[in-house]
N, C-alpha and C positions, 0 to 999 in steps of 0.2 A: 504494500500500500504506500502511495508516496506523503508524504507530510506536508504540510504548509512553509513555504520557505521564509527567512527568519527575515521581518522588516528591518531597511536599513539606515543604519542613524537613529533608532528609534533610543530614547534615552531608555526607558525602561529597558530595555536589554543590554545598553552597553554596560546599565548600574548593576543588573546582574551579575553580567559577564565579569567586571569587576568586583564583583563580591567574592568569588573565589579566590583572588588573590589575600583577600582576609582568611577565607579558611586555611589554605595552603602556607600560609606564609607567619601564622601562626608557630605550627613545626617547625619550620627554619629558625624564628628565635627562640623560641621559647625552649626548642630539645636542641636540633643540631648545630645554631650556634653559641647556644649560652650554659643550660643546663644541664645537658647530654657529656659536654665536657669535663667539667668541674666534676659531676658525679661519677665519672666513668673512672678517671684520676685515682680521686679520693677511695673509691670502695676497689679497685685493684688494687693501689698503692697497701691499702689496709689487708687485704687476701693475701696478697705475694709476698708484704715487708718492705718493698722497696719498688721503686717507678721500673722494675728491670720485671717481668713476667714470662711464665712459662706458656708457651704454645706451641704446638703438636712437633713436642721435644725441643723446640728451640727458645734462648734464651734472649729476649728482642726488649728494648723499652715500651712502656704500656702507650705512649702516645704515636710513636712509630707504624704500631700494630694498628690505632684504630685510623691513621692515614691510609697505610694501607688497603682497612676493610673498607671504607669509604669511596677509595678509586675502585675497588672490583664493582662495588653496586654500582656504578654511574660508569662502569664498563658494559655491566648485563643492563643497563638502562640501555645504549647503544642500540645490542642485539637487535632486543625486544620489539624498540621502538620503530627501525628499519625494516622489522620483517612485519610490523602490524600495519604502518601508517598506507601502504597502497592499499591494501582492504580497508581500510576505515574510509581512504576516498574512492575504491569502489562500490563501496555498499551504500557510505553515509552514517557509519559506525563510530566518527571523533566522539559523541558524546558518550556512548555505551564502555568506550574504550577510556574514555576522563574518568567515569564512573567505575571502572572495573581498577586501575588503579589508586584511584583515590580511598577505596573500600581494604583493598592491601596496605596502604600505607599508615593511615587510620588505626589500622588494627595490628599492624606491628608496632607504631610509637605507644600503643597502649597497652602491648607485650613486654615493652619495657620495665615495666613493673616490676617485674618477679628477677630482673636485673640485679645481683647481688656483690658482685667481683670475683668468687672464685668458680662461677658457671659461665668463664669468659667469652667463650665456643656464641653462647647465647649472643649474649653483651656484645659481639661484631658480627654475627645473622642478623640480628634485629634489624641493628641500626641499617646493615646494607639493603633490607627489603621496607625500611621506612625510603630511601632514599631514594629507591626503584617504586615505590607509590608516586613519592613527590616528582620525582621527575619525569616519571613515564608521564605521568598527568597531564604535565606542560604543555606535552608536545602536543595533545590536541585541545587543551585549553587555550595558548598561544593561534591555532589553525583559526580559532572562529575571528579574531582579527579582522581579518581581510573577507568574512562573512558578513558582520555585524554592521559596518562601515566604511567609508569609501576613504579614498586615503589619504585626504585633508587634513583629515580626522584622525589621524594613525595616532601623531604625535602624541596629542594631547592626551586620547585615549589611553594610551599605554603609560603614558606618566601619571593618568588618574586610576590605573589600575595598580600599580608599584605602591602610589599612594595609599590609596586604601588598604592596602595589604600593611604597609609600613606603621600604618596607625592602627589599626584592626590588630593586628598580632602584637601591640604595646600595650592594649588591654588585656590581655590574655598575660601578660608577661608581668604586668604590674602585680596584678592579683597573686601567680602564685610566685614572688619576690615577699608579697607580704605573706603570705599563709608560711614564706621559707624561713624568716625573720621572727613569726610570730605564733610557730609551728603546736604550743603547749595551746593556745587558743584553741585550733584545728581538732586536736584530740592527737595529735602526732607525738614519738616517744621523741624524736629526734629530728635535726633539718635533712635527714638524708632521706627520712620516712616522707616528709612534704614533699621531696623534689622526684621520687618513685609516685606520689601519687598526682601530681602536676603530669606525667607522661601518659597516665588515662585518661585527665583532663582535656589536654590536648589533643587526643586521638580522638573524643569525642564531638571537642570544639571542629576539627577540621572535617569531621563527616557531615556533621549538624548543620554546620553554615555553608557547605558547598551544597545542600539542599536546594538554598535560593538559584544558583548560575542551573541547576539540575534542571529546576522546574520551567526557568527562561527559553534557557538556548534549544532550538531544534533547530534538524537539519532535512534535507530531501531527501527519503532513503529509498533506496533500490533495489529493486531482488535483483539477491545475486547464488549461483548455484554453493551452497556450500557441502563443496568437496575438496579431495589433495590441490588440485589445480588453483584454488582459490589463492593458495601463498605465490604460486610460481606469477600469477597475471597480479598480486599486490609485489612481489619484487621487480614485475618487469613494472609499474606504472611509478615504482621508486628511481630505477635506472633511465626511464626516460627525462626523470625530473631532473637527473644525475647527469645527463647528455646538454639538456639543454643549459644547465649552470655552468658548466666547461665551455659550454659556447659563447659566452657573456662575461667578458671581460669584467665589467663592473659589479656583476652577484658574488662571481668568483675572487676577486680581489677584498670583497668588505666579507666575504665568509671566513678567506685566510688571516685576516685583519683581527675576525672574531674569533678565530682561536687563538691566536697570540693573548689578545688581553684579557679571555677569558681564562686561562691558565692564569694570571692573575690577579684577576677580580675575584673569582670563587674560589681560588687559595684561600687567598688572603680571608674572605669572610667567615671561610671554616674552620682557620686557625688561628682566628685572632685574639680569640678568649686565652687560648692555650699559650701563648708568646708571651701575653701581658703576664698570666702567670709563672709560667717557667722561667724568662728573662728578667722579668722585672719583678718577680715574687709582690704582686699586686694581688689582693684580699679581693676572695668572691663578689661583695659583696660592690666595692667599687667595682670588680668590673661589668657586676650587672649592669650597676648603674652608666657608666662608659656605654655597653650595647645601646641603653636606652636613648642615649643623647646622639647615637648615632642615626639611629633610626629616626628619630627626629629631625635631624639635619637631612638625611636622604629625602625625606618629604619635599622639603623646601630645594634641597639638588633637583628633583625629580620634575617639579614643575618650573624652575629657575632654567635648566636647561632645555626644557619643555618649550619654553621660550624662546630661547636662545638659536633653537633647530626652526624654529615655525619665522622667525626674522633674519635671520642668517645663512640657514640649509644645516642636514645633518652633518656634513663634512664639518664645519665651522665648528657644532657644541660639539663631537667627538673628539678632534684634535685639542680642543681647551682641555677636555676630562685627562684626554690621554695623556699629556704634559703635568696637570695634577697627580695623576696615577703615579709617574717613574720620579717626581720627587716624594712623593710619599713613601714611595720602595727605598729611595736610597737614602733618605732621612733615617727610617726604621733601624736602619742597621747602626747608626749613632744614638740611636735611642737609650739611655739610661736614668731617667728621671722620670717621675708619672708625670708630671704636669707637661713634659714633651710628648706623653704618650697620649695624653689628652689632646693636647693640639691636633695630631695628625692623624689621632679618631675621628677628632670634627673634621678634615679634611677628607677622611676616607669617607664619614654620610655625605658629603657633599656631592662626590662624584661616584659615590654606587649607586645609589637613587638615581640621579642623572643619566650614568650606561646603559643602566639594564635596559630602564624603558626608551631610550634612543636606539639602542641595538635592537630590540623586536619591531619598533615602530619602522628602521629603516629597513632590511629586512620585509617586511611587508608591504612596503613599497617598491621595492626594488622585484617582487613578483611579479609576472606578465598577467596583465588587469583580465584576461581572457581564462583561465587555469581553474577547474574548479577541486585542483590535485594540491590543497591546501593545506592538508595534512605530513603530505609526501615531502612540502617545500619546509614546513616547520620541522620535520622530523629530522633532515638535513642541518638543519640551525641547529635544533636541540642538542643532536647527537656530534656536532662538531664544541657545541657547547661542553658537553659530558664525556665526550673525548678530551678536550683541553682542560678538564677540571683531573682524571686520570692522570692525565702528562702530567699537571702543574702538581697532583699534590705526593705522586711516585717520588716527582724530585726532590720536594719540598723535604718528603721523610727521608729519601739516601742521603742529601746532604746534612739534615740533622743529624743521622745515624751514624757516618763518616767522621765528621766533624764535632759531631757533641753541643752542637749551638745554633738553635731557630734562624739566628742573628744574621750566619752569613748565608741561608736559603733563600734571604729576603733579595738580595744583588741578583739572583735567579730571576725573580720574580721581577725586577727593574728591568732586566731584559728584556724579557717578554713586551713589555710596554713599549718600549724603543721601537725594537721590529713593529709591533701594531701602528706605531705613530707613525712610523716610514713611508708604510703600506698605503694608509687613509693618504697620507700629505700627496702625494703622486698618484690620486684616485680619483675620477669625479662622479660620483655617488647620484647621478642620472639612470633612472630604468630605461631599457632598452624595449622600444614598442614593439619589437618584432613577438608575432603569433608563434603560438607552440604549433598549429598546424603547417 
């Protein structure tokens, strides 16, 4: 049966559409950048005796190990995601397929729970199949974009989706900051006991509120035969999508672009908590509060450079962020005071808020206005996205592993920036009107 196709421009749907990034985005601070850390630390370091941990016989540091498990999930997000998104644009299956990981991710952050430190094995499956929810999700949360809205409208769009997500998950984080603080309140014996039940919280908050984008978005659906063949015609409507981006100077050029500085941007946000503490021995509690002031500032990045792309073009606010970015990496590594580590936190919300949602709104313009293989084009993004997050945080941990210090991973990560700013500066970020036919 075919569906009603989704009106476009319509606010009610884009405020939808935007609401998931509240539910999703949720888990990013609240467990995989803030709280996931500190507790995963604290309750290994207390199991083993020491930040050095046993796993399958090997003797490895416990934050190494959870770099590590973090790049394999957002490896098998990859897979996943390339072999699902041609079926989701054959069928018309992006929302079944948002829903079907969103339901996994959901429900591993709130397997976390039972997350203790010496059922380590657990403690890095979870988290890598919360990450394989959060991300798979994207890729066709991200696709309705270029559904919802025409692409005037990208900008704004996507900086008012970051947003919302950016304030939306500081609610969710304020709350259990205070239940962690004020844990004897709660009925909790301890704050370790608050921050185990904050990971149910969470799982619940991000199933509940992605209800709202659930009930909004629909798409056109199609009968399509489901049998073996259905993978091989969803991998050939990926390699077609694959043909034409190699043909197009300009997608191909800001795709290469977006994996250099995605290697680190989502470094960098996965292991920021962890730095402040291991380098700087900064107290949980300010560095919640750091997240939180971050998040804050990314708001105000997000729509600042929102601006910035909608009066200038996206080349213009991307090479300003991306020049923020590589002093921000090379600063880091002279970092030994908190009030410096404050500074160039407010620096880092400024221009994450900013990227994210300039790199999908560009990205979505830079698709041929004809395609209705929007899945296929975001899956590409995502998974160059989640491949550069593998690269950057593989590195991240050999060089701390090698070396014994966060500090000189960071000059890695300055790299990465460079080459992306190269890339954009010799770019001009014009879609090419030529038809897929």
């Amino acid at each position: 049966m075919t569906r009603p196709i989704l009106p476009v421009n319509s606010t009610k749907v884009i405020n939808a559409w935007c609401s998931y990034d509240i539910a999703n985005s949720a888990y990013m601070l609240s467990v995989n950048t803030v709280l996931y850390p500190i507790f995963y630390q604290q309750v290994t370091k207390k199991a083993f005796g020491s930040e050095m941990v046993t796993f399958m016989g090997m003797n490895i540091k416990n934050t190494v190990l959870y770099e590590y498990a973090i790049a394999l999930g957002y490896f098998l997000v990859i897979l996943l995601t390339l072999s699902l998104s041609g079926i989701a644009d054959l069928g018309g299956y992006r929302k079944r397929f948002m829903q079907s990981f969103t339901v996994l991710g959901s429900f591993a952050c709130m397997g976390l729970f039972f997350f203790t430190g010496e059922n380590i094995t657990l403690g890095l499956l979870l988290p890598m199949l919360a990450v394989l929810g959060f991300a798979g999700s994207l890729v066709y949360y991200n696709s309705f974009l270029p559904i919802i809205a025409t692409p005037d409208r990208h900008d704004r769009i996507s900086a008012k989706g970051f947003s919302f997500g950016y304030a939306g998950s500081m609610i969710l984080l304020i709350f259990n900051i205070f239940s962690l603080q004020n844990y004897q309140m709660f009925g909790f014996s301890d704050s370790l006991e608050a921050i185990q039940f904050s990971f149910i919280l969470v799982g619940v908050w991000w199933l509940a509120v992605s209800q709202i984008a659930f009930y909004f978005l629909r798409e056109e659906r199609k009968e399509v035969s489901w049998d073996v063949t259905i993978f091989t015609r969803g991998f050939h409507e990926v390699f077609n999508v694959f043909g034409y981006i190699k043909k197009h100077k300009t997608m191909y050029r800001f795709l290469l672009s977006f994996f250099f500085f995605s290697m680190g941007v989502q470094t960098i946000i996965i292991v920021a908590s962890l730095f402040g503490k291991a380098e700087l021995g900064i107290s949980d509690t300010k560095l919640i509060m750091t997240i939180l002031i971050i998040q804050l500032v990314a708001i105000l990045g997000a729509y600042f450079f929102g601006r910035v792309s909608t009066r200038y073009g996206n080349r213009t606010s991307l090479l300003w962020m991306l020049g923020i970015w590589v002093f921000v990496c090379l600063s880091a590594y002279y970092v030994h005071e908190e009030i410096q580590f404050y500074v160039l936190s407010a620096l880092l919300g400024l221009v994450m808020g900013g990227i994210q949602s300039q790199a999908r709104s560009t990205w979505s313009k830079l698709m041929p206005s004809d395609t209705t293989d929007t899945a296929s084009y975001f899956s590409f993004y995502d998974s160059t996205e989640k491949f550069a997050i593998v690269i950057g945080m593989l590195g991240f941990g050999i060089i701390e592993q090698v070396t014994g210090n966060m500090r000189n991973s960071t000059l890695l990560l300055s790299l990465f920036f460079i080459v992306s700013f190269l890339i954009i500066a010799f770019t001009k970020l014009k879609k090419d009107e030529t038809s897929l036919a």
